[in-house]
N, C-alpha and C positions, 0 to 999 in steps of 0.2 A: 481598553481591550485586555482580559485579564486570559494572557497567553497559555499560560498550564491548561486552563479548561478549556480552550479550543484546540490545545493539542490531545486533551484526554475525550476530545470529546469525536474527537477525527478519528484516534488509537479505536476507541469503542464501537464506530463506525466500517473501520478496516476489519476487527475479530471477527464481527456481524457478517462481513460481506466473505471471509474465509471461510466462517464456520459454513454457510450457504456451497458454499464451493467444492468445499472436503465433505458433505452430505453423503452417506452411501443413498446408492439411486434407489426408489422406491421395490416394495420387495413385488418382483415379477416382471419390474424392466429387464429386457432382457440386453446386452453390452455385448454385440459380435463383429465381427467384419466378414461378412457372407459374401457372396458373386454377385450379390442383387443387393439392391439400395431400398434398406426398406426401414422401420423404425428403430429396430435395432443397431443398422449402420449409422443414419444419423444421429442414436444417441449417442454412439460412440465418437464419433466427429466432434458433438459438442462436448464431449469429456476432454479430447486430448486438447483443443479449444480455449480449456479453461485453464489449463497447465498454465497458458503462458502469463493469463492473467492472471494466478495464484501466485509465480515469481512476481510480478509486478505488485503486488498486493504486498505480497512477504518483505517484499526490499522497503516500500515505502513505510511499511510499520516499524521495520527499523530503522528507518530515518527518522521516526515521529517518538519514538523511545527515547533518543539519542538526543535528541530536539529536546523531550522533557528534561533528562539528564542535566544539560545544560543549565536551562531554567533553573534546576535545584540547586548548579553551581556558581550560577551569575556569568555563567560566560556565555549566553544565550543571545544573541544579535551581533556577534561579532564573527566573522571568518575565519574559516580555522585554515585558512592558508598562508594570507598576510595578517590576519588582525585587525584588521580598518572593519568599522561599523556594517554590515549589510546592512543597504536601502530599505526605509521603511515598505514601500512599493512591494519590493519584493516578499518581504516577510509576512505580508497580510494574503499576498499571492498563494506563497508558500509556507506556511507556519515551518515547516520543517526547515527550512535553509539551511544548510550549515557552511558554505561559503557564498561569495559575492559574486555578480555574475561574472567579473572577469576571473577568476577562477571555479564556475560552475563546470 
């Protein structure tokens, strides 16, 4: 398993799914919160919607940066709490690990 390219390949997958997210809406959606629930309410619904999924997006890319990072400095599989190896299990789970799961 040659780890950098399934972490760069994960990173490129995260930009992909950001840039879809941070998208301005097409020109003539209209974005309001009116008294009546109409297309314009629920687009606005799924905008703020995606907020939280764009923090969860945003963290994990930093995780997977941080992940590459490592790779580049050989300290990539190991905890960065105790230092003891993280579980192969986990690491194919998670490319990103960066501790073990008694310190997750």
């Amino acid at each position: 398993m040659d780890t950098d390219a399934t972490l760069a390949a994960h990173e490129d997958q995260l930009e992909a799914d950001l840039a879809t997210l941070t998208a301005s809406p097409p020109e003539g959606e209209n974005l309001s919160f009116g008294k009546r629930i109409g297309d314009g309410t629920s687009l606005a619904v799924d905008r703020l919607s995606a907020v939280a999924v764009q923090e969860q997006l945003l963290d994990t890319l930093t995780q997977v940066r941080r992940a590459r990072a490592r790779v580049a400095d050989g300290t990539y599989g190991t905890c960065e709490v105790c230092g003891e190896p993280i579980p192969a299990a986990r690491l194919e789970a998670r490319p990103w690990a960066a501790r073990c799961v008694r310190h997750a």
